[in-house]
N, C-alpha and C positions, 0 to 999 in steps of 0.2 A: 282239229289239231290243238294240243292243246301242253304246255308248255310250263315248267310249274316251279323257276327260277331264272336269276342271272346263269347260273351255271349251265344250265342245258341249252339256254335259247344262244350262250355265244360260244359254247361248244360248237355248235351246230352250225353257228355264224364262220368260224376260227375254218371250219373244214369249209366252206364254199357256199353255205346254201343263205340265201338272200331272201327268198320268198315266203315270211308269213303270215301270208295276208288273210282276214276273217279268223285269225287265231283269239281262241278267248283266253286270254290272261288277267285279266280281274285281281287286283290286288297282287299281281307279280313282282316283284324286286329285282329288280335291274338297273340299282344304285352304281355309279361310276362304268355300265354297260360301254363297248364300244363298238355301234352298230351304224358307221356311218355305211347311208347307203342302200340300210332295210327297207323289204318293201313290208309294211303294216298296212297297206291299205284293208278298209274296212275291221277292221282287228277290235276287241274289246278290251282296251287297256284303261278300263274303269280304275279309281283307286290306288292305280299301280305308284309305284317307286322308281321314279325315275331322274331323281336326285344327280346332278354330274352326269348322266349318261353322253354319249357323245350319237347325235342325230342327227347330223351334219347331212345334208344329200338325201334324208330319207322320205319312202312317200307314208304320209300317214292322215291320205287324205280318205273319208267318210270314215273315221277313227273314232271311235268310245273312249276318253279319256277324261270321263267326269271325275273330278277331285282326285283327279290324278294329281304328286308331286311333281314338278319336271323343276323346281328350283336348279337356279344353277346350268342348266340341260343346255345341251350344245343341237340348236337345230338349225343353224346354219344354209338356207335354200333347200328348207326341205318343202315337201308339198303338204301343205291344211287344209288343200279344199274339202270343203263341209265338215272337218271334223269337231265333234263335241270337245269343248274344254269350259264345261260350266262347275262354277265352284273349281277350278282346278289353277293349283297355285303353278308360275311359272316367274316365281320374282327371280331377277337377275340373268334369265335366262336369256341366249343371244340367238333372238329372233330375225336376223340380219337376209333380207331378200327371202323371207318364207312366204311362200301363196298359199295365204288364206284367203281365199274367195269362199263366202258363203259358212265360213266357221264361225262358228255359236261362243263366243268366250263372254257368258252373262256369268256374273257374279262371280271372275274368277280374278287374280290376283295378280296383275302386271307390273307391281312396282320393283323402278331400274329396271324392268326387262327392254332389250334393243330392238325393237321394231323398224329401226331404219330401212329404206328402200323396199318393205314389206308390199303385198299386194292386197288391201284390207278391202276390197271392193264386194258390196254385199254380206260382208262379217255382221255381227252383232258382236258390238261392246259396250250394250249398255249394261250401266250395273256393274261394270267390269272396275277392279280399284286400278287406277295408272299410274298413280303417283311416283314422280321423277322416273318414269318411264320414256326410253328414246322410241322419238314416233320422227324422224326427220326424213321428209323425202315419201314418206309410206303413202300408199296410195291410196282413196277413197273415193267413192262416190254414193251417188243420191241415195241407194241401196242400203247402204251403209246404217248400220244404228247405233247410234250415240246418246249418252245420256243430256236430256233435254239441256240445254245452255252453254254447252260445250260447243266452243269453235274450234272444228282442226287443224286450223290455220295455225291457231295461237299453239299448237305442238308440232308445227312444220311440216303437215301434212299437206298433201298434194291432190284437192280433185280432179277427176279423170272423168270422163264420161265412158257409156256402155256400147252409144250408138258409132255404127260401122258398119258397111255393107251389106255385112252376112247376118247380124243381129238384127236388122229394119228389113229386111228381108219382108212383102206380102201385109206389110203392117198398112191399112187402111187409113185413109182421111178420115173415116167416121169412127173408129176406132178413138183416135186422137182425143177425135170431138166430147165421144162418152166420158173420157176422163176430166176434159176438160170443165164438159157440165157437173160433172158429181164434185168438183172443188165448189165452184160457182155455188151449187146448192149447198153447201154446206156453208158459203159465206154468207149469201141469202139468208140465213137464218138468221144470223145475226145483226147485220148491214140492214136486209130489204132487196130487193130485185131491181132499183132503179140503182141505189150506189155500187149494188153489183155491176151494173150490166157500164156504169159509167166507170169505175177502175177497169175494166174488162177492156174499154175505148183507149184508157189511158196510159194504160200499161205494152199495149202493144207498138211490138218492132216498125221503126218506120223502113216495111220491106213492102213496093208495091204489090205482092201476089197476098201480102196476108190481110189488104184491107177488102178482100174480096167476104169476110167474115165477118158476122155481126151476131149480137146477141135481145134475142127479143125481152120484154118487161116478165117474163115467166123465166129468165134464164138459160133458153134454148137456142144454141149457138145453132146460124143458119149459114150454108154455102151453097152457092150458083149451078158448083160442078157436079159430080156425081163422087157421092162419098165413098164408093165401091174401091176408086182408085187409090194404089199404091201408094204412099206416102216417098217420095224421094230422103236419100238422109239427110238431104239440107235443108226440107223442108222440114223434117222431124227436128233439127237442131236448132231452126224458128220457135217451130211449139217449142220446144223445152227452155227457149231464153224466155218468150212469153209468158209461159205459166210459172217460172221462177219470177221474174220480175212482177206479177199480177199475186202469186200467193206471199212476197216481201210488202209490198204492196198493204195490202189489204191484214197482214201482222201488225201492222204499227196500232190496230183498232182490237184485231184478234190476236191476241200474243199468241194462244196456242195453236194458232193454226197449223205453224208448221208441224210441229207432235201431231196433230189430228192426222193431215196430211202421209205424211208417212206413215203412222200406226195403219191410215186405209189402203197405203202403197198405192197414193194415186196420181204418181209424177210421169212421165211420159219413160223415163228410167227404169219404173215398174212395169212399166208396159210392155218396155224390147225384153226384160229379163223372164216377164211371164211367159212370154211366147219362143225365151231358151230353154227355160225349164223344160 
């Protein structure tokens, strides 16, 4: 389907029809549009012009909107999951409760745009300009990418975590473990295996089931039980205070760990969202 102005797509909008999703519009203009409501899923609105448009409600999530305009653009609770907006300007635009989970916005252009109460979990913004951009309330977690040294605190953001019933779902103790040791070995490199293995002591929760866990002079976490078993989520919510407190830890000697960390997506975070994927 394929659409080749403002004029026909709210034509078409004006008489009832809602639906156009996978439409390639590329460079379309649909400046001051009023399409709250459309569904764009999937859609290539690369380049497009969408200046003022009013987006309110719309889904335009796994969307192509690389260097797209949306200045100004009204998307108001619309859906972004996964959609591209690399290099795409959205300065001023009112982002107010949009679900971006998993949306790409590298090197694109947020300044003043309202991000308040947003669902930023899993987005990429790194790279992204935010300048006096409202982030209050906007959600984030581990997933999340952000340009190194940026705290999202200090823009009012709110971490959330991913783990939950249905998401830790079948997720292994030994599972855990693997991620566990691939940090470990990465600080090893720098540290050594004995300061490893002793922030590793000292960084953990004083929870009696987790001193059942030890790490040998080679950095190979060892357990009693059988690794095969299911991970509870309250045990998964151990690991991930653990290895956040152990990879803080072990930052004050390796500043970039946590960029390494994340660039490898080896947080326990990464782990429940690999096995959503």
């Amino acid at each position: 389907m394929i659409a080749s102005g403002v004029f026909e797509i709210q034509e078409r909008y004006n008489r009832g029809e809602r639906n156009f999703s996978k439409a390639q519009l590329r460079r379309v203009d649909l400046r001051n549009a009023q399409l709250r409501g459309i569904n764009l899923e999937g859609a290539d609105l690369s380049y497009a012009d969408l200046r003022d448009a009013d987006l309110s409600g719309a889904n335009l999530s796994r969307c192509y909107l690389n260097e797209a305009n949306l200045t100004g653009a009204n998307l108001t609770g619309a859906n972004l999951t996964g959609a591209y907006f690399i290099k795409a300007y959205l300065i001023r635009a009112n982002c107010h409760k949009v679900i971006a989970k998993d949306a790409n916005f590298t090197g694109s252009f947020l300044s003043k745009a309202n991000f308040s109460e947003a669902d930023l979990t899993g987005a990429i913004l790194s790279g992204a300009y935010l300048g006096n951009g409202v982030f209050q309330d906007a959600q984030y977690d581990g997933t999340t990418r952000l340009d190194r040294g940026l705290k999202p605190e200090s823009l009012g953001m709110k971490k959330v975590s991913v783990l939950n019933p249905s998401s830790t779902a079948k997720i292994t103790l030994g599972e855990v473990i693997i991620y566990f040791e691939a940090i470990a070995a990465i600080v090893s490199k720098y540290l050594g295996n004995t300061i490893t293995a002793k922030y590793f002591e000292e960084t953990r929760p004083e929870v009696e089931w987790l001193q059942n866990f030890s790490m040998d002079k080679k950095g190979k976490v060892h357990f009693p039980g059988n690794l095969a078993t299911p991970a509870t989520l309250l045990q998964l919510k151990w690991f991930e205070k653990w290895t956040d407190a152990f990879i803080k830890k072990c930052s004050l000697v390796i500043q970039d760990l946590p960029a390494i960390v994340e660039e490898k997506r080896l947080t326990v975070e990464d782990l429940v969202k690999s096995r959503i994927a």
